[in-house]
C-alpha positions as CSV (number, residue, x, y, z in Angstrom):
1,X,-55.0,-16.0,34.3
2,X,-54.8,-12.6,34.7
3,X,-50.6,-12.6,35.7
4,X,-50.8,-14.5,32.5
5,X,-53.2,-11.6,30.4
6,X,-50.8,-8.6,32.2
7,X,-47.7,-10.6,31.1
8,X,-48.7,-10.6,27.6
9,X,-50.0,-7.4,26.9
10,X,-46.7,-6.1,28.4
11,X,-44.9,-8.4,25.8
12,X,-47.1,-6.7,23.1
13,X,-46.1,-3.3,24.3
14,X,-42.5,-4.1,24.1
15,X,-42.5,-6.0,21.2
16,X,-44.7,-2.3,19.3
17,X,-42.4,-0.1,20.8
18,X,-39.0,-2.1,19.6
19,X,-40.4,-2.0,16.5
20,X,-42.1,1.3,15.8
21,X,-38.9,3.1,17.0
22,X,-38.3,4.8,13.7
23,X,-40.9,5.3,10.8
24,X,-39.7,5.8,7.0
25,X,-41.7,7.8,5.4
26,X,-41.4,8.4,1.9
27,X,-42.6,11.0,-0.5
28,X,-44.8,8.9,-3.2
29,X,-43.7,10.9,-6.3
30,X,-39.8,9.9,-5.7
31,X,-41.0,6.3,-4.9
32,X,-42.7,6.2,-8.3
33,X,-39.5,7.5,-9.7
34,X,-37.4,4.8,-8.3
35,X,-39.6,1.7,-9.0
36,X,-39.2,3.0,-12.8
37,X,-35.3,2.5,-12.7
38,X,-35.0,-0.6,-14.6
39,X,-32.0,-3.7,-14.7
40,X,-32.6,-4.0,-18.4
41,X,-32.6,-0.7,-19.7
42,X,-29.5,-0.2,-17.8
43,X,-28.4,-3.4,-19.2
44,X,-29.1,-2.0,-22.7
45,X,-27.7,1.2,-22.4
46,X,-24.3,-0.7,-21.6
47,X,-24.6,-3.0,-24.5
48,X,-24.8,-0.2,-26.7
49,X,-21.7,1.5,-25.6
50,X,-19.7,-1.4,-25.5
51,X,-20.9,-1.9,-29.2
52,X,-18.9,1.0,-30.2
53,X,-15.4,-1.4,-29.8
54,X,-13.5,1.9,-27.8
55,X,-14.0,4.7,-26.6
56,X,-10.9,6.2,-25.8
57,X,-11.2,10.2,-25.9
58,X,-7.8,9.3,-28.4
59,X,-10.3,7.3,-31.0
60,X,-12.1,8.4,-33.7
61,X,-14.8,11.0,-33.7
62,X,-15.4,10.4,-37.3
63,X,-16.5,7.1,-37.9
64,X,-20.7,6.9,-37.6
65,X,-19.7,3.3,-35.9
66,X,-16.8,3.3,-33.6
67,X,-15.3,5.4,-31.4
68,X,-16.0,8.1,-28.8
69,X,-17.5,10.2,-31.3
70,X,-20.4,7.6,-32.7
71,X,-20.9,6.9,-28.2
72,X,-21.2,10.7,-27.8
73,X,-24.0,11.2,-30.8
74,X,-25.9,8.0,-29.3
75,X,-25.8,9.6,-26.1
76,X,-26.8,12.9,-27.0
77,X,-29.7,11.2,-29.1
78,X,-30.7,9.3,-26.0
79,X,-31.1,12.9,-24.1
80,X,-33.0,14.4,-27.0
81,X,-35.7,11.7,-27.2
82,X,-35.9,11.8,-23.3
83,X,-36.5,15.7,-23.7
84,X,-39.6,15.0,-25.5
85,X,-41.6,14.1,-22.5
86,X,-40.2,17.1,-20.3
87,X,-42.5,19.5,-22.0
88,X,-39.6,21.9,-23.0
89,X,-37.9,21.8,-19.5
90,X,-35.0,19.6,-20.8
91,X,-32.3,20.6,-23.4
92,X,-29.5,18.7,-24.8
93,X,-26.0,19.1,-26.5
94,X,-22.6,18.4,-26.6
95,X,-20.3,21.0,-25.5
96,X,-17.4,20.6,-27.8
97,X,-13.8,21.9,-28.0
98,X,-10.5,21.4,-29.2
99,X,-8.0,19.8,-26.8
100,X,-3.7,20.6,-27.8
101,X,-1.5,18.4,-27.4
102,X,-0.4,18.1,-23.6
103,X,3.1,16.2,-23.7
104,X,1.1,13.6,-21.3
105,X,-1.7,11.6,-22.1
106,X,-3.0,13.4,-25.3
107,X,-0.4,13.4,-28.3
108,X,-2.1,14.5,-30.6
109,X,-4.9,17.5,-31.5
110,X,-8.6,16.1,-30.4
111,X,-12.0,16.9,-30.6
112,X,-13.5,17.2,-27.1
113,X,-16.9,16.6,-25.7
114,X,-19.3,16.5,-22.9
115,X,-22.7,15.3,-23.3
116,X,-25.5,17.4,-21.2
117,X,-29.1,17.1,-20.6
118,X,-30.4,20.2,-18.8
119,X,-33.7,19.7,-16.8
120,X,-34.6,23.3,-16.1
121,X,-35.9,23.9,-12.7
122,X,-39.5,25.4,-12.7
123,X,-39.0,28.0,-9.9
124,X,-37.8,31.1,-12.1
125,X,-36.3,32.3,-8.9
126,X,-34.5,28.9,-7.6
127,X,-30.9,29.1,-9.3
128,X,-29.7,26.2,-8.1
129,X,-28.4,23.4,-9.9
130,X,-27.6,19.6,-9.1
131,X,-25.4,17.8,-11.3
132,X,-24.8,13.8,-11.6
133,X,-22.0,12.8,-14.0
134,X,-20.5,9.4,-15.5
135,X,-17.2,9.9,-17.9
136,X,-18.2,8.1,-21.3
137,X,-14.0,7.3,-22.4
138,X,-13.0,3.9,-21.8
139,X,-9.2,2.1,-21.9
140,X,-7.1,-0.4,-22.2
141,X,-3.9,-1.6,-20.2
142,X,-2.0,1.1,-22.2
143,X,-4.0,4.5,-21.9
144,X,-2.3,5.7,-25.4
145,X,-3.9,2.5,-27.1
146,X,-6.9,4.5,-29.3
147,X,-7.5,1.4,-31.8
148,X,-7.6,-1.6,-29.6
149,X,-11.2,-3.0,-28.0
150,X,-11.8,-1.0,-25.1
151,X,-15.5,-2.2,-23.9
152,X,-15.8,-0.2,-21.0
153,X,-18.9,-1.6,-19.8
154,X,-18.3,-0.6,-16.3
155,X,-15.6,1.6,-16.0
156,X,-17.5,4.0,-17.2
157,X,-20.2,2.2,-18.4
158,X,-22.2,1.7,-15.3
159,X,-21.4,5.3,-14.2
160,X,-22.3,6.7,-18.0
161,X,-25.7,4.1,-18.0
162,X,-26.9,5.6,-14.8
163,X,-27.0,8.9,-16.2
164,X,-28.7,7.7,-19.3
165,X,-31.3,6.1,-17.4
166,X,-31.5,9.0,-14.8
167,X,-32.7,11.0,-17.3
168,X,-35.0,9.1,-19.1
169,X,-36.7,8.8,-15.6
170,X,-36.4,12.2,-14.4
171,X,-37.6,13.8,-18.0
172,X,-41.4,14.2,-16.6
173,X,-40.8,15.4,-13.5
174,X,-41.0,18.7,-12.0
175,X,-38.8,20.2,-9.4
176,X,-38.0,23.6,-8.9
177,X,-34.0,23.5,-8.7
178,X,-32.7,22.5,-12.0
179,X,-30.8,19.1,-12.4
180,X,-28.0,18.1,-14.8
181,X,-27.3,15.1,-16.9
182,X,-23.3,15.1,-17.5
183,X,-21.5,12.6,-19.5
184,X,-18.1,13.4,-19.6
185,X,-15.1,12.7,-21.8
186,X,-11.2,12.6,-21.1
187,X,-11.6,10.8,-17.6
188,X,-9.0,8.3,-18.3
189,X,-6.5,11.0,-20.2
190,X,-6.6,13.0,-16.6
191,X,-10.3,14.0,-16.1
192,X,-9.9,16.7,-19.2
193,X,-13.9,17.2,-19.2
194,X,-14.7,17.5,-15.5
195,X,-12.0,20.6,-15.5
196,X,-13.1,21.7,-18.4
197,X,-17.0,22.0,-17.0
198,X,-15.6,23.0,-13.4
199,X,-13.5,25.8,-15.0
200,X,-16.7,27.0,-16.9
201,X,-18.8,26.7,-13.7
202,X,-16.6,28.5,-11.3
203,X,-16.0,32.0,-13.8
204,X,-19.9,31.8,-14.7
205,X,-20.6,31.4,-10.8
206,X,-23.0,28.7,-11.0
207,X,-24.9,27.8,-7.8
208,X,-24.2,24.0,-7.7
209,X,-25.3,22.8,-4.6
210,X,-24.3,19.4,-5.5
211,X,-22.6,16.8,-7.6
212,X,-22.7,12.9,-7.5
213,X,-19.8,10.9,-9.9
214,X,-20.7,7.8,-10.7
215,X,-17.5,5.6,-11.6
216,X,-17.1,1.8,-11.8
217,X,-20.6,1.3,-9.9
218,X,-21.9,-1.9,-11.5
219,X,-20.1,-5.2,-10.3
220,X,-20.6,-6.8,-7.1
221,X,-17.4,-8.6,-6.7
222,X,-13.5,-8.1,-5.9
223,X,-10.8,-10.0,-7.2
224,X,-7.7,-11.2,-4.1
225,X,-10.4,-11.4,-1.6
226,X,-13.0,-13.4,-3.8
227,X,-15.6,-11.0,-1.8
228,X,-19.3,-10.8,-3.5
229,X,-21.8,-8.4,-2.5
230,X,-24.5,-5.8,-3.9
231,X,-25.8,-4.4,-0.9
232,X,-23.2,-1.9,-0.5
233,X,-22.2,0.7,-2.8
234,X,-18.8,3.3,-1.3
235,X,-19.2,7.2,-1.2
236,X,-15.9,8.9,-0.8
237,X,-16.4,12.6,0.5
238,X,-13.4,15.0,1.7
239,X,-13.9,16.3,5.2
240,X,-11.5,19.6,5.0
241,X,-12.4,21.9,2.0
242,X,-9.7,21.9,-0.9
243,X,-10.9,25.1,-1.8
244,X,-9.8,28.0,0.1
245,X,-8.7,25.8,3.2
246,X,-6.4,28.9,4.5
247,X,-9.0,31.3,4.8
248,X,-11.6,28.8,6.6
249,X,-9.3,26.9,8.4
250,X,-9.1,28.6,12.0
251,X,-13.1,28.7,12.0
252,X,-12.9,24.8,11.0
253,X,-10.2,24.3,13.9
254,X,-12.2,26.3,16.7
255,X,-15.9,24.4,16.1
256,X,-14.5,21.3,15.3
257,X,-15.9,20.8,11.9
258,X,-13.2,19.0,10.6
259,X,-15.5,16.7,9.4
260,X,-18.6,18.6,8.1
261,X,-17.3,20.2,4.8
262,X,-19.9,20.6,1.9
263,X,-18.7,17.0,0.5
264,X,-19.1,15.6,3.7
265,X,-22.2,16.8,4.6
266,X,-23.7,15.8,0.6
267,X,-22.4,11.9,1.6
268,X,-24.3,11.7,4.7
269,X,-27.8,13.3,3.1
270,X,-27.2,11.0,0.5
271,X,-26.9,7.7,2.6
272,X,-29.7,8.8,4.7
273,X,-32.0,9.4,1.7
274,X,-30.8,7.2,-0.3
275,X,-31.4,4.0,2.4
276,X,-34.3,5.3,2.8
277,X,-35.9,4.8,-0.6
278,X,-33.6,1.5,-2.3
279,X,-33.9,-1.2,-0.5
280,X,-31.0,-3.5,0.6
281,X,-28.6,-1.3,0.0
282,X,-26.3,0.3,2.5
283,X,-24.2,3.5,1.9
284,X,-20.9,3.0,3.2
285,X,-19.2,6.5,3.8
286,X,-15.4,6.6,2.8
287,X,-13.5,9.7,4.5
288,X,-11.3,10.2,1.5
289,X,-12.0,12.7,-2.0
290,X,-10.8,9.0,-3.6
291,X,-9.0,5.8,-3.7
292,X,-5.2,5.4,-3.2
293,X,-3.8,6.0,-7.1
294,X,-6.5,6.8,-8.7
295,X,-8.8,9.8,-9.3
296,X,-12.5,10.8,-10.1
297,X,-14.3,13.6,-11.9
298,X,-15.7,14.8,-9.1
299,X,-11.9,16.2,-7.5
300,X,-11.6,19.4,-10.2
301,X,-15.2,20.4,-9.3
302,X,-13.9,20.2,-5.4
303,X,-10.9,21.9,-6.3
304,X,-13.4,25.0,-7.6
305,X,-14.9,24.5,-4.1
306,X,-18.4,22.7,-5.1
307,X,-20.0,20.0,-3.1
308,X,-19.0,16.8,-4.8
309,X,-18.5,13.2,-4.0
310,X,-17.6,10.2,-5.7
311,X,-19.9,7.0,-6.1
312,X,-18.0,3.4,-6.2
313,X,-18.9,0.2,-6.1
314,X,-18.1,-1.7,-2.5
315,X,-15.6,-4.3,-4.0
316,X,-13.6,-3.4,-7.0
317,X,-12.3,-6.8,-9.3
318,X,-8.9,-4.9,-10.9
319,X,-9.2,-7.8,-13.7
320,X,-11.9,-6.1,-15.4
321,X,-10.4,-2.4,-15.3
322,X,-7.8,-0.9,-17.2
323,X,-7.1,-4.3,-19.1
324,X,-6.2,-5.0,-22.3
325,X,-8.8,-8.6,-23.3
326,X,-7.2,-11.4,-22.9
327,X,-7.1,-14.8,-20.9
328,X,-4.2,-15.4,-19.3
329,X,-4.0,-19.3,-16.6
330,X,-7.8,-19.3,-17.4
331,X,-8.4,-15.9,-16.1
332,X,-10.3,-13.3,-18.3
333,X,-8.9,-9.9,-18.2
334,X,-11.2,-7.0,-19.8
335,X,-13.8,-4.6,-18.6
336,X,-17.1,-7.2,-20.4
337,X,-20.4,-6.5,-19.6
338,X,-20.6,-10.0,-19.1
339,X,-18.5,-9.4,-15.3
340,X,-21.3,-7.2,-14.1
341,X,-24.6,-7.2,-11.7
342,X,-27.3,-5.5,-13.5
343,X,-29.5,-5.7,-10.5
344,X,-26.7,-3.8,-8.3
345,X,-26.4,-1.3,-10.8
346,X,-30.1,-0.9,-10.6
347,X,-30.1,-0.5,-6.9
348,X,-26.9,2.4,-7.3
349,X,-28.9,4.3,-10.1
350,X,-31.8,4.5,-7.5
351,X,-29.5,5.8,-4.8
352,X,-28.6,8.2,-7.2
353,X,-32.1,9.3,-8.2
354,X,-33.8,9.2,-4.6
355,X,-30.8,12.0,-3.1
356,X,-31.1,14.1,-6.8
357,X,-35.1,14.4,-6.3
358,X,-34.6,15.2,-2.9
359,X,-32.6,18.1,-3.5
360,X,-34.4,19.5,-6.0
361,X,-37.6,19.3,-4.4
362,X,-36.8,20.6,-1.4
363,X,-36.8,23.7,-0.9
364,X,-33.1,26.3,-0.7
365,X,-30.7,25.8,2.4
366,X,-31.9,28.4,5.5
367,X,-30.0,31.6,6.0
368,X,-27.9,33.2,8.6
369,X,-27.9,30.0,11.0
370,X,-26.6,31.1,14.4
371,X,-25.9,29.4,18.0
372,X,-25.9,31.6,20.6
373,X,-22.9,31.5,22.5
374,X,-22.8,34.5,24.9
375,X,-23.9,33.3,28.2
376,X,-22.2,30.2,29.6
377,X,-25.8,27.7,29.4
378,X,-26.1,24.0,29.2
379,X,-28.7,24.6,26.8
380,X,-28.4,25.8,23.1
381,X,-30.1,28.2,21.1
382,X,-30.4,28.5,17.6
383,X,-31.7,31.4,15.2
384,X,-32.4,31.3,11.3
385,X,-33.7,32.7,8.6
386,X,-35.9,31.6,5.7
387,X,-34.7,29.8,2.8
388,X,-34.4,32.3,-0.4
389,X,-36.7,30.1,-2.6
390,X,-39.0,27.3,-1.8
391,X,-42.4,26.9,0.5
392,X,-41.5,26.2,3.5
393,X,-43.3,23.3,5.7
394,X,-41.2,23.8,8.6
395,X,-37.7,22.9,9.6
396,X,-35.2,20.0,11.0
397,X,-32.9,20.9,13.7
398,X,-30.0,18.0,13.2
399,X,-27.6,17.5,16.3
400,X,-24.9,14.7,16.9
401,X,-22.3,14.1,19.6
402,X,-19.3,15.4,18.6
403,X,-17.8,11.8,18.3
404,X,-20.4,10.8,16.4
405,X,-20.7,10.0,12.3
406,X,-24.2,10.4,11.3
407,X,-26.8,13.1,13.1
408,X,-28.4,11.6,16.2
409,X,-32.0,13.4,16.4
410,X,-33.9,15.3,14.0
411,X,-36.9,17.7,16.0
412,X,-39.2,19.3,13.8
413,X,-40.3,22.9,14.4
414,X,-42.3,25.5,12.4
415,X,-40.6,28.3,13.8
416,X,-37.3,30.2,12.5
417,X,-35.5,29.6,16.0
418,X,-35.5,27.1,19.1
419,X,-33.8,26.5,22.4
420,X,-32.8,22.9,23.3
421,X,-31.9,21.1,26.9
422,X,-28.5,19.9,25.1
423,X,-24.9,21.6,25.7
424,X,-23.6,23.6,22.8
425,X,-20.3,22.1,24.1
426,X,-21.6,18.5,23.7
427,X,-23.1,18.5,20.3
428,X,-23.0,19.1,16.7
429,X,-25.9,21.4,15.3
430,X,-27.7,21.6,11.6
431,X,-30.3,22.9,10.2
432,X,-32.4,21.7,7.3
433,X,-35.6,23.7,5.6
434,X,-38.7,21.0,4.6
435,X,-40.9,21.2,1.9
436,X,-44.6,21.1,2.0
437,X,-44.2,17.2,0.6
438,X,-41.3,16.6,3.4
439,X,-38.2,16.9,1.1
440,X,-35.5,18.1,3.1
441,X,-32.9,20.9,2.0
442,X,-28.6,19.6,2.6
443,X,-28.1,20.3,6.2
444,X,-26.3,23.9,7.3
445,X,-24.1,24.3,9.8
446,X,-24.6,27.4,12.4
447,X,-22.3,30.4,12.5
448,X,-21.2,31.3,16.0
449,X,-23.1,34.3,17.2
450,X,-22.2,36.5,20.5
């Protein structure tokens, strides 16, 4: 009997300790916020694009009915009646322009336009901004065709629904950073509206610590390989900067960051946060700014050097993009609402909302990160200093094996510096500030120190 008592309560010990290994703890106020993301309001904000027959940045901006124009004024209505529970924090308008004739994709003089809802920060201090975009054009097989039916339900539909209903959720909350609703236009003529904003950003040195493009993020199924599946949504992130990549690139090539640029290190915070609060649903981290032919609005704000990633559905069906309607050996071609997982797309637009709170509750990225390196130890040392903006709970110190994807251990200290039994030589090192509610800051990197 008591072999037998000795043998279980070792058998309960093992069983506890297998499974209280890791404990996910999230912050309540974000939890709220992602419980209130909702299949049928996305479902609705869809409906009601695809009710304007096309919108192809070549269509009409006139007609009060049809066209890009009458989709931009709906949108821009949406973002003013969400304003009205932000108590002044959120602003709305369309930033407009006049786009020439290109001798490409735009033959003719347009009327431009991106949609924004700004949710100022409340930290007069904090200047940092995190963006989340969708491009509100749609298109047919032939990407001059401004008259035909274009639905676009979810290319860009799902990505331009998200936003919507990001910031109907997002309107009542506080954060100190300041968060930005985009809904692009000229995606499909050769992302006319991302440049346009990126080109604005960069000369008016905005302090974007972040953008997430949401394109084609709503169907869970592939055409050829007859795959179906809404656990998984893609995030492609470049590992080498784009921007500046001669001056950084010895520094990159002597620590072996090759893959921890800005991008990079925004797709791993958002798979780690972003598991952590949707259930079922797996971040799948794509080395690559983007797919083979194709392109997102997230590259020109890359180009400019900002942190940005693109967010894809995990299984692509090419029937329902870029198609003119039309059945063809009992197949339906067209990009229908009626080819889409609402419940998927609910799942994506949490992702999205769980990393975007995150950030802008936590508190700014710590300064002057250093490692030690001169005495030959087989321990490491690291030395910081205090974010800018933000109260401070403590901080994360990240490391990874050098061969490894994702960080390994995250040690908690309330000090500004720490020594750790691990080989500089071995590891990868980070550093991330926590607020007073646990919300970590994007991860930094330490310079080398001598």
């Amino acid at each position: 009997m008591k072999k037998q008592l000795t043998t279980l309560l070792l058998s309960t010990t093992i069983f506890t300790s297998a499974f209280s290994q890791k404990v996910i703890q999230r912050d309540p106020i974000i939890e709220n916020m992602v419980a209130e993301v909702n299949s049928d309001s996305l479902k609705s904000h869809i409906l009601k694009l695809v009710s304007f027959g096309t919108r192809s940045t070549l269509s009409t901006t006139t007609d009060p009915k049809r066209g890009i124009g009458a989709a931009r004024n709906w949108v821009l209505s949406r973002f003013q009646e969400f304003a009205k529970q932000s108590e002044g924090r959120m602003t709305a308008k369309i930033d407009s322009w006049t786009l020439k004739p290109d001798g490409k994709r735009v033959d003719a003089e347009i009327e431009m336009g991106n949609v924004m809802a700004t949710l100022k920060g409340t930290d007069p201090n904090d200047d940092r901004i995190f963006l989340v975009s969708g491009h509100i054009d749609s298109r047919v097989s032939n990407v001059m065709n401004r008259t035909a039916d274009a639905p676009g339900a979810n290319d860009d539909g799902s990505g331009t629904a998200a936003v919507i209903e990001l910031a109907r959720v997002m309107a009542k909350a506080k954060f100190p950073a300041t968060v930005i609703f985009l809904v692009v236009s000229g995606e499909e003529q050769g992302l006319l509206g991302a440049e346009h904003l990126a080109n604005q950003a960069f000369e008016e040195k905005w302090n974007i610590e972040g953008i997430l493009n949401n394109d084609i993020m709503g169907s869970n199924n592939s055409n050829e390989t007859n795959i179906i599946d809404n656990t998984r949504i893609r995030i492609f992130s470049e590992g080498l900067p784009f921007f500046e990549l001669d001056k950084k690139a010895i520094s990159i090539r002597n620590f072996g960051q090759e893959n921890d640029g800005k991008a990079r290190t925004l797709a791993r915070y958002a798979k780690e946060v972003g598991e952590r609060y949707v259930d079922n649903l797996e971040v799948v981290m794509v080395y690559r700014n983007d797919r083979f032919l194709r392109g997102g609005d997230h590259t020109p704000f890359v180009q400019k050097g900002f942190p940005a990633v693109r967010i894809t559905e995990m299984n692509e069906n090419y029937e329902h993009q870029h198609q003119d309607l039309r059945t063809e050996k009992g197949i339906k071609f067209g990009d229908v609402p009626e080819a889409m997982d609402f419940e998927y797309l609910r799942k994506n637009t949490a992702m999205n909302l769980a990393t975007l709170s995150n950030l802008a509750k936590a508190p700014a990225t710590v300064q002057n990160l250093t490692i030690d390196t001169k005495n030959l130890t087989n321990s490491t040392t690291l030395f910081w200093q205090a974010p800018k903006t933000g109260k401070v709970k403590g901080y994360y110190v990240l490391m990874r094996e050098t061969y490894q994807p994702f960080w390994q251990k995250k040690i908690f200290t309330t000090k500004n510096g720490i020594v750790l039994p691990y080989s500089k030589d071995h590891y990868f090192f980070a550093v991330q500030a926590v607020s007073e509610d646990g919300n970590e800051s994007l991860p930094v990197l330490p310079k080398v120190g001598m």
